[in-house]
N, C-alpha and C positions, 0 to 999 in steps of 0.2 A: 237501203243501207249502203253508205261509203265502200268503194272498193278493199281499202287500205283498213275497214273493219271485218271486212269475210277475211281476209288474206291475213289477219294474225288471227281470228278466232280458227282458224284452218293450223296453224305454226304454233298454236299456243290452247291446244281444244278443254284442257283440265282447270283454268282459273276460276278458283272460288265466287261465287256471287259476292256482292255487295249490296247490304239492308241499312237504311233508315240514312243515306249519306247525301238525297236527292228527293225535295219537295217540289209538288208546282199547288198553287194557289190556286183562289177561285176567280185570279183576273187571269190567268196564263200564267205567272210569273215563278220563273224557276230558281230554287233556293239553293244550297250548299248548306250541310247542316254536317259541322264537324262531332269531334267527340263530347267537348264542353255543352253543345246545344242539344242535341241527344239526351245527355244525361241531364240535363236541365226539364226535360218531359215532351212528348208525343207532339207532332206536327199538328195541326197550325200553331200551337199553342207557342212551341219554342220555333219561328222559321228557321234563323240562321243566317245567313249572307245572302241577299238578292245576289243574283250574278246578271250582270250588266255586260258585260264583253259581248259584243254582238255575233264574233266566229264562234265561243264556243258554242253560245245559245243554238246558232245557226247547228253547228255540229251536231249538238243534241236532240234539235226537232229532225233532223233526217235520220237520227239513229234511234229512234222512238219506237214503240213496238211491244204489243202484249203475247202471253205464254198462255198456253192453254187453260190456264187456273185462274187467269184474268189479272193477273199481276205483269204492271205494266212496269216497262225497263226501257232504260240507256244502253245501247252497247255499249260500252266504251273499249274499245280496242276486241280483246278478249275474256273483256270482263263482264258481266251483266250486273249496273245499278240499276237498283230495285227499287222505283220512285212510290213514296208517300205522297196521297192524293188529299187534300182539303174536299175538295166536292169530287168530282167527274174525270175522267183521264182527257176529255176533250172541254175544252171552252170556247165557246161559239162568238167571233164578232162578226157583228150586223154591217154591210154596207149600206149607205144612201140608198144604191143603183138596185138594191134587191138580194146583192148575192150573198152568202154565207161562208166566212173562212174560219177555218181551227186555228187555235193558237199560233200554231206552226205552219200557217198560209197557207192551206189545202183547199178550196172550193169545196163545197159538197153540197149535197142534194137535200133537202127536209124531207123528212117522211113523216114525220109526226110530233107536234107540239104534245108540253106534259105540263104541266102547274104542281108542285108539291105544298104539305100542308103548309110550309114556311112562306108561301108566293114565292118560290124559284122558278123560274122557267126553264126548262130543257128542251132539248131539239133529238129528235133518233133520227141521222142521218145517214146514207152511204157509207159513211167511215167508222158510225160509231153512237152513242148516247153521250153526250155533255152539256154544260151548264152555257144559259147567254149571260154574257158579262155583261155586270151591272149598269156600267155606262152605255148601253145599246137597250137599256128597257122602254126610251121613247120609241123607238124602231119598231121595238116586237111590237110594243101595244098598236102600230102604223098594221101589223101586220095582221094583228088580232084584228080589230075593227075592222080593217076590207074583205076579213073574210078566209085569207089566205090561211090562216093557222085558224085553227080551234081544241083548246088545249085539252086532254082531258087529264081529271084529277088522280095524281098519284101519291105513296107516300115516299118519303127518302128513301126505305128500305126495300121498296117494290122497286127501285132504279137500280140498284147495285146487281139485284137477281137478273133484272130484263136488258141491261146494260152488259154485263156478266165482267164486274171490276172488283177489285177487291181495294180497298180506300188504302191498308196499311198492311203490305205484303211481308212485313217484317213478324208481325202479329199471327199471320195465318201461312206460312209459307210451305204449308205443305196440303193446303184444303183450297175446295173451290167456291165458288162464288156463293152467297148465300143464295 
């Protein structure tokens, strides 16, 4: 976490959360979802504005970070936005060379391939349970056939529990993970 985000949640310890104002996709892709889009109906369904700025993005993946209830947040300053997840709090892209980065360029370790009933593939790594994006499904199946992964079968709602996320913290913000 940003220095200059301890140092106002420190000067400013009582600001309200913030629900439903902060999507991420099942590619990484982080939304802004005002009032109008909100009330237009539930994530994915209504996204909102892709955000493209590449500081704030950046800003956002170092200030990333889940609560004990599996409800995952943005600091933002003093504030905790309370991100709605389409799949997974993590999205998994494949390199060529073998390695595995989060959304937010983190390396991490596989521990174990999943297959859900939809053929999604998941990864439970060091950091966490998420989804491999789409465009890296030549890769995993590289990875399936030499042996390296062997998935075993899950369903969506068995990943939420073993994962420990909750998709839409706005919906459940006082309970934990199914």
């Amino acid at each position: 976490m940003d220095d200059i985000v301890k140092a106002a949640m420190a000067k400013w310890p009582n600001v309200p959360d913030c629900f439903g104002w902060l999507g991420l996709d099942a590619r990484g892709n982080w939304y802004m979802r005002d009032d109008r889009v909100q009330a237009a109906g539930p994530f994915p369904a209504s996204k909102g504005s892709l955000l493209q700025h590449e500081k704030l993005i950046e800003f956002i993946q170092r200030n990333y970070a889940a609560d004990a209830q599996g409800r995952w947040y943005f600091q933002n300053g003093p504030q905790r936005v309370y991100v709605e997840l389409e799949a997974t709090p993590w999205i998994w892209r494949l390199q060529p060379n073998g390695r595995v980065l989060s959304h937010t360029g983190s390396p991490v370790q596989v521990l174990a391939s999943l297959l859900d009933e939809g053929g999604k593939l998941y990864l439970a790594t060091d950091l966490g349970l998420g989804l491999v994006h789409s465009a890296d499904m030549a890769l995993a199946a590289d990875r399936v056939e030499a042996g390296d992964w062997n998935p075993e079968m899950v369903l969506f709602e068995e990943l939420r529990t073993r994962g420990r996320f909750l998709q839409s913290p706005k919906a459940s913000n006082d309970k934990k993970p199914a």
